[in-house]
PyMOL Python script that loads the backbone (N, CA, C, O; Angstrom):
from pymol import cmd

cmd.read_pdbstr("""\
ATOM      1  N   UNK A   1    -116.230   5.800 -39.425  1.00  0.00           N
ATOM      2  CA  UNK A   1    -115.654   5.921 -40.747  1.00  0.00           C
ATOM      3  C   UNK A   1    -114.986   4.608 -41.141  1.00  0.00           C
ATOM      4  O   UNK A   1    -114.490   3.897 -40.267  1.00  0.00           O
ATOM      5  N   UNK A   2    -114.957   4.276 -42.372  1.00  0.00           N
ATOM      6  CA  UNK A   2    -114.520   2.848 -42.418  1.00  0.00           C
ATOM      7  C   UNK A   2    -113.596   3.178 -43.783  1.00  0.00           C
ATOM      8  O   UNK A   2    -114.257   3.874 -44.553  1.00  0.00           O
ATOM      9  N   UNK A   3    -112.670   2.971 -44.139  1.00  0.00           N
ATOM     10  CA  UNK A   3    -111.827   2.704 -45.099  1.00  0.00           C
ATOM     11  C   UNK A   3    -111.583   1.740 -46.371  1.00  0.00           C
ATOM     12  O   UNK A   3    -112.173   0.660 -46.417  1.00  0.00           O
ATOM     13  N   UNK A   4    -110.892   2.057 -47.185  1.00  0.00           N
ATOM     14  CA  UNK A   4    -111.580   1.856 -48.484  1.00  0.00           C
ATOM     15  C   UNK A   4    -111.354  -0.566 -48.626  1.00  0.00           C
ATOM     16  O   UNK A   4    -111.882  -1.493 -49.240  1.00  0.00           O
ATOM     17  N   UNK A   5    -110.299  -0.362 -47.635  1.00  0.00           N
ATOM     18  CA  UNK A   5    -109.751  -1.614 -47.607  1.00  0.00           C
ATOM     19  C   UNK A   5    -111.078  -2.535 -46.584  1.00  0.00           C
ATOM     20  O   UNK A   5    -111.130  -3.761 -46.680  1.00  0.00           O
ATOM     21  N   UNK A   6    -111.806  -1.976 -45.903  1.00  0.00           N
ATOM     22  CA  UNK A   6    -112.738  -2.341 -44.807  1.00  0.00           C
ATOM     23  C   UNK A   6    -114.298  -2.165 -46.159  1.00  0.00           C
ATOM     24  O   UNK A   6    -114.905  -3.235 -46.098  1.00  0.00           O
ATOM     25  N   UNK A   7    -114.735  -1.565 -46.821  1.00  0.00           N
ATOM     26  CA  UNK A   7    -115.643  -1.594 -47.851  1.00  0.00           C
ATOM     27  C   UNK A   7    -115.330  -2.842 -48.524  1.00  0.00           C
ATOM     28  O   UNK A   7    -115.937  -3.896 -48.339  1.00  0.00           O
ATOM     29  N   UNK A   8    -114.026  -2.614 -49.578  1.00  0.00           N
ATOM     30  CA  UNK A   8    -114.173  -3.851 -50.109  1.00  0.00           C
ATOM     31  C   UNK A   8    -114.437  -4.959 -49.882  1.00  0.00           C
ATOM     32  O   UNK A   8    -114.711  -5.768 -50.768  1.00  0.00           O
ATOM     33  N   UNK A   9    -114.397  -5.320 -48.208  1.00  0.00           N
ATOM     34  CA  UNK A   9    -114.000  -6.673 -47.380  1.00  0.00           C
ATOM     35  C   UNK A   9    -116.059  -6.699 -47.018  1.00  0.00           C
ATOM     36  O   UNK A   9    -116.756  -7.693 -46.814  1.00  0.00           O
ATOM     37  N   UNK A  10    -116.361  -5.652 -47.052  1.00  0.00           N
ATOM     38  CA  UNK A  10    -117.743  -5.691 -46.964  1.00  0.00           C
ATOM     39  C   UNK A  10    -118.854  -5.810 -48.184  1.00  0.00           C
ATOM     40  O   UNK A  10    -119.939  -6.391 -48.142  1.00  0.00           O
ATOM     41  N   UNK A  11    -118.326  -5.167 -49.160  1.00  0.00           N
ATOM     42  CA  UNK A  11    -119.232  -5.493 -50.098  1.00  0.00           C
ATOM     43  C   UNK A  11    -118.710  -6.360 -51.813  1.00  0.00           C
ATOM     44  O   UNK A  11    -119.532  -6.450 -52.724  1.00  0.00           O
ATOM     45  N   UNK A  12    -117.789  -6.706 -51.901  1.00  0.00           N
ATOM     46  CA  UNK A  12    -117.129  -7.076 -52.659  1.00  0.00           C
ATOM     47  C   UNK A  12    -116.653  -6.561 -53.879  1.00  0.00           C
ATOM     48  O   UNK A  12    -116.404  -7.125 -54.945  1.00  0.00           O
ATOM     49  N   UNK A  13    -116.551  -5.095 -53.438  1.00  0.00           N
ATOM     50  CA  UNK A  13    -116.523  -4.380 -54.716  1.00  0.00           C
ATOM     51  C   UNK A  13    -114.758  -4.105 -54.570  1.00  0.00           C
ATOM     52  O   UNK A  13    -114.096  -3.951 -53.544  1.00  0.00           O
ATOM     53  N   UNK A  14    -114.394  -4.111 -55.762  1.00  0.00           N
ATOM     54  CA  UNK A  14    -112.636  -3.422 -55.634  1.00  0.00           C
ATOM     55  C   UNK A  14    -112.620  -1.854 -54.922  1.00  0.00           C
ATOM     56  O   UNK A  14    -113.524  -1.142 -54.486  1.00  0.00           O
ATOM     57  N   UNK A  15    -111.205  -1.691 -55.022  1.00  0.00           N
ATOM     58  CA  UNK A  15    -110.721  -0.322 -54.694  1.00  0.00           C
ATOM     59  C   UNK A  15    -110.969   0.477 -55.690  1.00  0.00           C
ATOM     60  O   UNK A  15    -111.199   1.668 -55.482  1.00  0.00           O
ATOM     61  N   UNK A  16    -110.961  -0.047 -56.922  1.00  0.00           N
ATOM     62  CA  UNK A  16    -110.774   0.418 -58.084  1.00  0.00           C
ATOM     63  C   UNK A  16    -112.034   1.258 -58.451  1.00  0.00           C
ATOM     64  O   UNK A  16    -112.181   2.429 -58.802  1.00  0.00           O
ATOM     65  N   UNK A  17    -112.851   0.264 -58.246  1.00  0.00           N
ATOM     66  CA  UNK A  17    -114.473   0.192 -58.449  1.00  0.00           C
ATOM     67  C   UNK A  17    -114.702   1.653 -57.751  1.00  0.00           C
ATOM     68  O   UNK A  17    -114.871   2.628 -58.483  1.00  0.00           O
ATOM     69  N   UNK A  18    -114.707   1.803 -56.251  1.00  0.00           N
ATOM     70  CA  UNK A  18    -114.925   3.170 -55.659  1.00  0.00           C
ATOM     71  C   UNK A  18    -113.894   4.166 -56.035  1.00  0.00           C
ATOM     72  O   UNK A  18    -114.343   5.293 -56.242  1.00  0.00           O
ATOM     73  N   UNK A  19    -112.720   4.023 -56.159  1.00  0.00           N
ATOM     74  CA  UNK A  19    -111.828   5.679 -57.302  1.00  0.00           C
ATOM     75  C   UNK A  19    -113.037   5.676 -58.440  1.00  0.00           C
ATOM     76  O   UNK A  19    -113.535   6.802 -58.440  1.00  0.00           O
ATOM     77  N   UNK A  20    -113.648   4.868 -59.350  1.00  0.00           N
ATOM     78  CA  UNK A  20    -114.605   5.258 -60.210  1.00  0.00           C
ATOM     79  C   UNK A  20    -115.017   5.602 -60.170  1.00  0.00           C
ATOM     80  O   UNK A  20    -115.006   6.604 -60.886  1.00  0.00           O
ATOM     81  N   UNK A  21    -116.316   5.317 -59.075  1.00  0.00           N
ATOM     82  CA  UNK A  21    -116.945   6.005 -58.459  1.00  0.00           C
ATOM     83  C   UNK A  21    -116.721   7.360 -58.434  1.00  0.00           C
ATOM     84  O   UNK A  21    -117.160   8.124 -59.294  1.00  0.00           O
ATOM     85  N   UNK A  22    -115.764   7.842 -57.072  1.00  0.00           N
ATOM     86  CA  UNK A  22    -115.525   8.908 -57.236  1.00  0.00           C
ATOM     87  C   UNK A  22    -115.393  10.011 -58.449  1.00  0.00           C
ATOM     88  O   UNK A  22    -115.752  11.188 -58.452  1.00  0.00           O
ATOM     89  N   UNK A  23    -114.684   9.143 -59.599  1.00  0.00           N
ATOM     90  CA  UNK A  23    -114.282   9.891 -60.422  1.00  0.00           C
ATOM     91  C   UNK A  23    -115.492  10.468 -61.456  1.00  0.00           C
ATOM     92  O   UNK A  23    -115.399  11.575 -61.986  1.00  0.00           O
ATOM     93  N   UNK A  24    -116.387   9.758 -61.620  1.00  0.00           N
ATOM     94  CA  UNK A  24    -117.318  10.194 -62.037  1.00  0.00           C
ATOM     95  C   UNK A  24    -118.811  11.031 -61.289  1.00  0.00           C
ATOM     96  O   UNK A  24    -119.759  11.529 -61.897  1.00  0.00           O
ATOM     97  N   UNK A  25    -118.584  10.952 -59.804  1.00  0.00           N
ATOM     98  CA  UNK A  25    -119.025  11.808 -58.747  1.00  0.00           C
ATOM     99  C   UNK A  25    -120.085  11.303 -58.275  1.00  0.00           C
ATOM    100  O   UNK A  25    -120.937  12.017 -57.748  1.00  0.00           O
ATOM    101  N   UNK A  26    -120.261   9.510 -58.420  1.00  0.00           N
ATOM    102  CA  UNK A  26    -121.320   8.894 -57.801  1.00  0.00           C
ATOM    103  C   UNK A  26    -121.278   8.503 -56.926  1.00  0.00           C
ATOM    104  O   UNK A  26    -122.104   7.788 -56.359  1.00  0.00           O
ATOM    105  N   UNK A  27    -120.368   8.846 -56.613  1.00  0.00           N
ATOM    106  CA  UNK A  27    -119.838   8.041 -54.846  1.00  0.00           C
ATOM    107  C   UNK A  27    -118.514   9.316 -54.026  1.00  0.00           C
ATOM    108  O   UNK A  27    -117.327   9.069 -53.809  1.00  0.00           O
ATOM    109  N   UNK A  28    -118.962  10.099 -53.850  1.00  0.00           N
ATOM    110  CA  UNK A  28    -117.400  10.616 -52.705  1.00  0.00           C
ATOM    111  C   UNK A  28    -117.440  10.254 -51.693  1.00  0.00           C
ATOM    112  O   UNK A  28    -118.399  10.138 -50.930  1.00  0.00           O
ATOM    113  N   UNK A  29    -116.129   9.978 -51.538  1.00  0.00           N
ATOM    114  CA  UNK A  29    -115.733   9.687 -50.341  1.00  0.00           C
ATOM    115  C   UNK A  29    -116.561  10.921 -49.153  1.00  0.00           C
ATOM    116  O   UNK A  29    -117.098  12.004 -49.382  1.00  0.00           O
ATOM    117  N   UNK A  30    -116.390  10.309 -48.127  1.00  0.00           N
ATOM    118  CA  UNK A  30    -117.172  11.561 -46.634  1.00  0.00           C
ATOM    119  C   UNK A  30    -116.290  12.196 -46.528  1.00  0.00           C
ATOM    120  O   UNK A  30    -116.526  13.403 -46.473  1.00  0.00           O
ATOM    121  N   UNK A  31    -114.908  11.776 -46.447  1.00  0.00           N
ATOM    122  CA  UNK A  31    -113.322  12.393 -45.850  1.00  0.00           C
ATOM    123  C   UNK A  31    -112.316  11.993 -46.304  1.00  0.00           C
ATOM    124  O   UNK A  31    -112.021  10.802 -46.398  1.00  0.00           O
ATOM    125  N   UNK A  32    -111.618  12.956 -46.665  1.00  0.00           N
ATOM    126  CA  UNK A  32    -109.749  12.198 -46.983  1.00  0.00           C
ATOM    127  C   UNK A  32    -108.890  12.649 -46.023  1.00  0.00           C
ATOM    128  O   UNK A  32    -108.839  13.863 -45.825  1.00  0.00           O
ATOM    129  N   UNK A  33    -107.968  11.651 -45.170  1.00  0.00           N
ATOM    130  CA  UNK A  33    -107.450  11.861 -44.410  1.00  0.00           C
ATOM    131  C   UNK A  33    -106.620  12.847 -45.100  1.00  0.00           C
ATOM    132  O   UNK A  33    -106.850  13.104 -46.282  1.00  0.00           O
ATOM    133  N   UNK A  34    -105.190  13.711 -44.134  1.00  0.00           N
ATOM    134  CA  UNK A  34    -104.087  14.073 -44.895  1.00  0.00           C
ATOM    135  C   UNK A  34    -103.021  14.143 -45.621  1.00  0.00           C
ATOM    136  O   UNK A  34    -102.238  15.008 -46.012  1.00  0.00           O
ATOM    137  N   UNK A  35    -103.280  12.263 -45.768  1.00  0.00           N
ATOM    138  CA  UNK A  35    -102.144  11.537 -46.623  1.00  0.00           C
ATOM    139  C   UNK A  35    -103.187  11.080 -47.737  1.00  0.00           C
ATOM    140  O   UNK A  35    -102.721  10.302 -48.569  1.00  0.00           O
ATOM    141  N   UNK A  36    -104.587  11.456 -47.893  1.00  0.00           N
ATOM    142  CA  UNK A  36    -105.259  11.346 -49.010  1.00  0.00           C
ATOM    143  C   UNK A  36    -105.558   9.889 -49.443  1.00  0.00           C
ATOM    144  O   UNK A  36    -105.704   9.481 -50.596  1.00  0.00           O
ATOM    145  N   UNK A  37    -105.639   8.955 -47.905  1.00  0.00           N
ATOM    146  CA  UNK A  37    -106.909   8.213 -47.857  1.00  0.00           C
ATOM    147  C   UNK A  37    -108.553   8.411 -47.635  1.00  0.00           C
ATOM    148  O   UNK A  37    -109.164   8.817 -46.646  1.00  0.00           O
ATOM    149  N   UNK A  38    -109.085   7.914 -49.090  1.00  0.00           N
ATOM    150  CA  UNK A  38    -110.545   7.556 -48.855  1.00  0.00           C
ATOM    151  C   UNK A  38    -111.061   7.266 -47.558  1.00  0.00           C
ATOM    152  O   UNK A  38    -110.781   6.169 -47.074  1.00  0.00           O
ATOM    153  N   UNK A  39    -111.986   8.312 -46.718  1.00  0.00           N
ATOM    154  CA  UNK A  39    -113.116   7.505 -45.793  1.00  0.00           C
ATOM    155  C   UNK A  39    -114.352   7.585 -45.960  1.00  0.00           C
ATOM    156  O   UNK A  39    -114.973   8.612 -46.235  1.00  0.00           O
ATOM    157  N   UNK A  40    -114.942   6.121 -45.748  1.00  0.00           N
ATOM    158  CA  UNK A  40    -116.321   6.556 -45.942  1.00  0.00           C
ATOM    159  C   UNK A  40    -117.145   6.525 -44.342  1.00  0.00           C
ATOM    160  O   UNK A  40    -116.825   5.863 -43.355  1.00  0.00           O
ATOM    161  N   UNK A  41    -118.250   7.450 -44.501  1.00  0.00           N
ATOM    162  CA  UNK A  41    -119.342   7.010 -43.180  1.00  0.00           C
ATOM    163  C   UNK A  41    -120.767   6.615 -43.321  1.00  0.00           C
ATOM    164  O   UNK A  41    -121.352   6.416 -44.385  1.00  0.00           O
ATOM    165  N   UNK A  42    -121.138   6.548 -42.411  1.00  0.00           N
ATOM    166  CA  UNK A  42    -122.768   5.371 -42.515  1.00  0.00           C
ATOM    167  C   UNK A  42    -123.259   6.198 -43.783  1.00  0.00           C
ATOM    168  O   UNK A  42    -123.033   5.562 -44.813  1.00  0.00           O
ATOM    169  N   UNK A  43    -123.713   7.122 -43.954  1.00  0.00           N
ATOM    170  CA  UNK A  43    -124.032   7.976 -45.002  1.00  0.00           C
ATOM    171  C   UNK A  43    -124.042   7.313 -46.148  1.00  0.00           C
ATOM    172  O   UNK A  43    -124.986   6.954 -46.851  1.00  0.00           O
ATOM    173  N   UNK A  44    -122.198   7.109 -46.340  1.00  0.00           N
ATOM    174  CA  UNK A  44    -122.360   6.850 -47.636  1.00  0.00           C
ATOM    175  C   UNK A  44    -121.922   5.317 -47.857  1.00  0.00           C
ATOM    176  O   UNK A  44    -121.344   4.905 -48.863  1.00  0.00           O
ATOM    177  N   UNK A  45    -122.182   4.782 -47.085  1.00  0.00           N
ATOM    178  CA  UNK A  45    -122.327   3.575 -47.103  1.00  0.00           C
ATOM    179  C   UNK A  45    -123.799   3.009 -47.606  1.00  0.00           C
ATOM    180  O   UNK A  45    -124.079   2.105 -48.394  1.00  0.00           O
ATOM    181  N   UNK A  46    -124.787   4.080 -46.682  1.00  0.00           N
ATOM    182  CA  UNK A  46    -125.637   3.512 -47.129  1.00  0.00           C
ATOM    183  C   UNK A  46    -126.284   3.906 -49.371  1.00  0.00           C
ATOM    184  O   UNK A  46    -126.973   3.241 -50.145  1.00  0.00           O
ATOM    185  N   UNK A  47    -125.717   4.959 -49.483  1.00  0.00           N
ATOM    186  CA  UNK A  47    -125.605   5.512 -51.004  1.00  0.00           C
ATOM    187  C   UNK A  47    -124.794   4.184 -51.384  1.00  0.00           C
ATOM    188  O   UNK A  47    -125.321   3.688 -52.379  1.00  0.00           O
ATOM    189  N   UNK A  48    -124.124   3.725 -51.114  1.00  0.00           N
ATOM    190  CA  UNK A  48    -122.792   2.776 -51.835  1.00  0.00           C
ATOM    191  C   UNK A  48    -124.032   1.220 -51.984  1.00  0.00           C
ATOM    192  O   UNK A  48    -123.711   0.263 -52.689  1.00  0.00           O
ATOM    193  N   UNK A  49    -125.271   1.245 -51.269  1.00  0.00           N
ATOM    194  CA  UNK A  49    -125.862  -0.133 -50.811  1.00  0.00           C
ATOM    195  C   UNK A  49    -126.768   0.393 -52.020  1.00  0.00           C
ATOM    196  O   UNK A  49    -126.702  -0.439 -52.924  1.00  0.00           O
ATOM    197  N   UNK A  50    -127.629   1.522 -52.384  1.00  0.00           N
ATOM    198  CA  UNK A  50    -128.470   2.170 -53.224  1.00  0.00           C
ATOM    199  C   UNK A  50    -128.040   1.607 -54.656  1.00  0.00           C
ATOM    200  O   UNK A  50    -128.757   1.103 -55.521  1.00  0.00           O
ATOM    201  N   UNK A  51    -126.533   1.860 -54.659  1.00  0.00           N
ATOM    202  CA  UNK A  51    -125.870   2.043 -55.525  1.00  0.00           C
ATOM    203  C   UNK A  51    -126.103   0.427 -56.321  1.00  0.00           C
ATOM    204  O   UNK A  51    -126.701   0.259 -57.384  1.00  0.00           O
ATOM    205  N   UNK A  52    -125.439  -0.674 -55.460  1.00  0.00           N
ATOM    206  CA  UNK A  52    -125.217  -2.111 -55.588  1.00  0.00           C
ATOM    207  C   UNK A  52    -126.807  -2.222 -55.660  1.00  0.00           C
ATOM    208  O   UNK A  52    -126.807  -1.326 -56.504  1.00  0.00           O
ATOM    209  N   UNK A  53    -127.396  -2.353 -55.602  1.00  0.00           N
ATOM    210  CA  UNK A  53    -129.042  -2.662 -55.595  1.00  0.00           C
ATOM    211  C   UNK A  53    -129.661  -2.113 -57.076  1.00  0.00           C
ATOM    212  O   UNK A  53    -130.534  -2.699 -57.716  1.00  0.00           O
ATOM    213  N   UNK A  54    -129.111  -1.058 -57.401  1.00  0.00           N
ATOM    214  CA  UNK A  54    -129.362  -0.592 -58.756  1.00  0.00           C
ATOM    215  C   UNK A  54    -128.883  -1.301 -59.761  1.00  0.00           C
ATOM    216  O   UNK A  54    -129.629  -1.817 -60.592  1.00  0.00           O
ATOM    217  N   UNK A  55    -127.642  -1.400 -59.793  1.00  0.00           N
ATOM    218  CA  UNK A  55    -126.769  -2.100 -60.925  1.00  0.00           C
ATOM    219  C   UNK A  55    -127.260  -3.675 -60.441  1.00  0.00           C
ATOM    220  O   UNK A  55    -127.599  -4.270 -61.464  1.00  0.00           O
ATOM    221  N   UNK A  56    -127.391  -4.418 -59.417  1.00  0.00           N
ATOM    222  CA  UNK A  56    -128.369  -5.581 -59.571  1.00  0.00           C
ATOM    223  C   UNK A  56    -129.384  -6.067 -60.283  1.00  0.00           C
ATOM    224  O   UNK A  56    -129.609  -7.184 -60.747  1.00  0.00           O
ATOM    225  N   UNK A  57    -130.148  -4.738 -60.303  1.00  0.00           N
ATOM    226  CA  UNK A  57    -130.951  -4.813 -61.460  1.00  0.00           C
ATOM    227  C   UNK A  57    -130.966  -4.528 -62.928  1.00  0.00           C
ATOM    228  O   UNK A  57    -131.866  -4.586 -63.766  1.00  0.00           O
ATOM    229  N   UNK A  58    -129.766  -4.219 -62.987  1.00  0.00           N
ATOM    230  CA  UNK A  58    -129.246  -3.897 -64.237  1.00  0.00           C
ATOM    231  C   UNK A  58    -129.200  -2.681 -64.775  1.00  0.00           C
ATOM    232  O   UNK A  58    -128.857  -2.639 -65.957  1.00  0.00           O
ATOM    233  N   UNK A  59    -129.506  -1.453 -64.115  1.00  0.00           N
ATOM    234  CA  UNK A  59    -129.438  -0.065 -64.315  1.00  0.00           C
ATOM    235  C   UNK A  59    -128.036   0.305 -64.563  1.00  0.00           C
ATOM    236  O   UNK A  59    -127.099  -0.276 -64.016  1.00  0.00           O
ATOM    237  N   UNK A  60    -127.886   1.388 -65.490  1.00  0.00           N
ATOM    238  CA  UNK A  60    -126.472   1.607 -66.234  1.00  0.00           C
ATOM    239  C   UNK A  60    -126.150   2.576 -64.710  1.00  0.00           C
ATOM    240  O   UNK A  60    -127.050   2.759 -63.890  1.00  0.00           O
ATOM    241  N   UNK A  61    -124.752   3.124 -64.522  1.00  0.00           N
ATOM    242  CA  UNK A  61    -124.443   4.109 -63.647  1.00  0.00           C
ATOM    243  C   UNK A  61    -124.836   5.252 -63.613  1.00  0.00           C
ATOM    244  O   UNK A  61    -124.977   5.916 -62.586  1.00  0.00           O
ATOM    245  N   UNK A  62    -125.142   5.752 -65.172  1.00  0.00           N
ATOM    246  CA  UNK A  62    -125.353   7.169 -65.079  1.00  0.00           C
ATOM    247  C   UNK A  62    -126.876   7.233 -64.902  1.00  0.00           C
ATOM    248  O   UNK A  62    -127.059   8.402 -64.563  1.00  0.00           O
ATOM    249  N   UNK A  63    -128.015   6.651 -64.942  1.00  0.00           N
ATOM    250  CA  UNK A  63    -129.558   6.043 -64.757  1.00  0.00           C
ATOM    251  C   UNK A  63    -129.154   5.975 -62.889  1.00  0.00           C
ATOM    252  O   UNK A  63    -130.005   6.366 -62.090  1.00  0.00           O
ATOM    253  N   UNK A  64    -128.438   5.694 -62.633  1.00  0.00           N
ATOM    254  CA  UNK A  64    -128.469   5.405 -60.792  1.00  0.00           C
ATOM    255  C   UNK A  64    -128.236   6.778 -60.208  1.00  0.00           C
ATOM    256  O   UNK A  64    -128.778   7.212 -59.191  1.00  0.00           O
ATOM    257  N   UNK A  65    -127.228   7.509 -61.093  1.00  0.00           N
ATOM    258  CA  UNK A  65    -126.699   8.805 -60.528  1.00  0.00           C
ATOM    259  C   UNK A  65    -127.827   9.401 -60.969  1.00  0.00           C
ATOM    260  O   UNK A  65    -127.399  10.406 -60.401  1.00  0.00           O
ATOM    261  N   UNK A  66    -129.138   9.857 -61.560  1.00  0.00           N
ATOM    262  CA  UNK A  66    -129.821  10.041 -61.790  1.00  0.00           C
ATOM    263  C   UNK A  66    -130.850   9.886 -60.789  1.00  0.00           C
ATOM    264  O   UNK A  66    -131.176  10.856 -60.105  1.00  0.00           O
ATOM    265  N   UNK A  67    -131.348   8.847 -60.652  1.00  0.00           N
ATOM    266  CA  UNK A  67    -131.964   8.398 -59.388  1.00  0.00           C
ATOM    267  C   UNK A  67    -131.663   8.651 -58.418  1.00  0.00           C
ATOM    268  O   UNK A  67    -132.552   8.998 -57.641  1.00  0.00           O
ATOM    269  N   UNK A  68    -130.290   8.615 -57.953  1.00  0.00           N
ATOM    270  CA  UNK A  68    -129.895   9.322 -56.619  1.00  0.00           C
ATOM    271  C   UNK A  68    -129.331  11.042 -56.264  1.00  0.00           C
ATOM    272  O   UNK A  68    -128.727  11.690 -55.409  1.00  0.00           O
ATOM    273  N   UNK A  69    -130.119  11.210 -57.781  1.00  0.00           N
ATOM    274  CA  UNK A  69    -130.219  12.802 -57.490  1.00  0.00           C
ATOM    275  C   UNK A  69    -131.263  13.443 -57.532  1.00  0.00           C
ATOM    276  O   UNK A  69    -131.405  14.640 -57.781  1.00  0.00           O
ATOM    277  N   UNK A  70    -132.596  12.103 -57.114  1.00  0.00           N
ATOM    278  CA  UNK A  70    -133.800  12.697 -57.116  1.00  0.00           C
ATOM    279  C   UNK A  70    -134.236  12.600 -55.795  1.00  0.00           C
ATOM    280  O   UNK A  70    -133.873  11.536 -55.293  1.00  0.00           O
ATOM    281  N   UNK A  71    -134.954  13.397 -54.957  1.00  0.00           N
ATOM    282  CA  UNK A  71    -134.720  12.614 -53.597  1.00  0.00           C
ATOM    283  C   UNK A  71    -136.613  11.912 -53.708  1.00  0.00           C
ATOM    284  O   UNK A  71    -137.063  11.205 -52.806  1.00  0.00           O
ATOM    285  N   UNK A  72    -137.150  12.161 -54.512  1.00  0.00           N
ATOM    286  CA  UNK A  72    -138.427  11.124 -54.405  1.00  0.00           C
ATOM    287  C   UNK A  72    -137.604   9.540 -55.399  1.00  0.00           C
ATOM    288  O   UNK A  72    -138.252   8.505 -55.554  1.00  0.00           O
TER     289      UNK A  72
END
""", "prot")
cmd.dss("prot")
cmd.show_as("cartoon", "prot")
cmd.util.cbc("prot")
cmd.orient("prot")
């Protein structure tokens, strides 16, 4: 499980960026500890890489959440 401070340091995205995420339900977290830190695991790490690869190409968010709710 890696934490939200260990993501950013990996992919250069803010903290901010993944609460968005979340908030719009394209990204949850795997686990919240009981003080209601974000964790993520390989899982959704690898969704979080799907994610950055989409918007690279210039796909809006809600077109990605789309895509990653198709499983072909």
């Amino acid at each position: 499980m890696k934490t939200v401070s260990q993501i950013t340091q990996l992919t250069g995205i803010s903290a901010r960026t993944l609460q968005y995420y979340d908030e719009i339900d394209l990204l949850k977290p795997s686990e919240l500890t009981h003080t209601g830190y974000r964790l993520y695991d390989d899982n959704a790490l690898q969704k979080l890489q799907q994610i950055l690869f989409f918007k690279e190409l210039g796909f809006k968010l809600k077109e990605i959440n789309e895509f990653l709710g198709q499983p072909d």
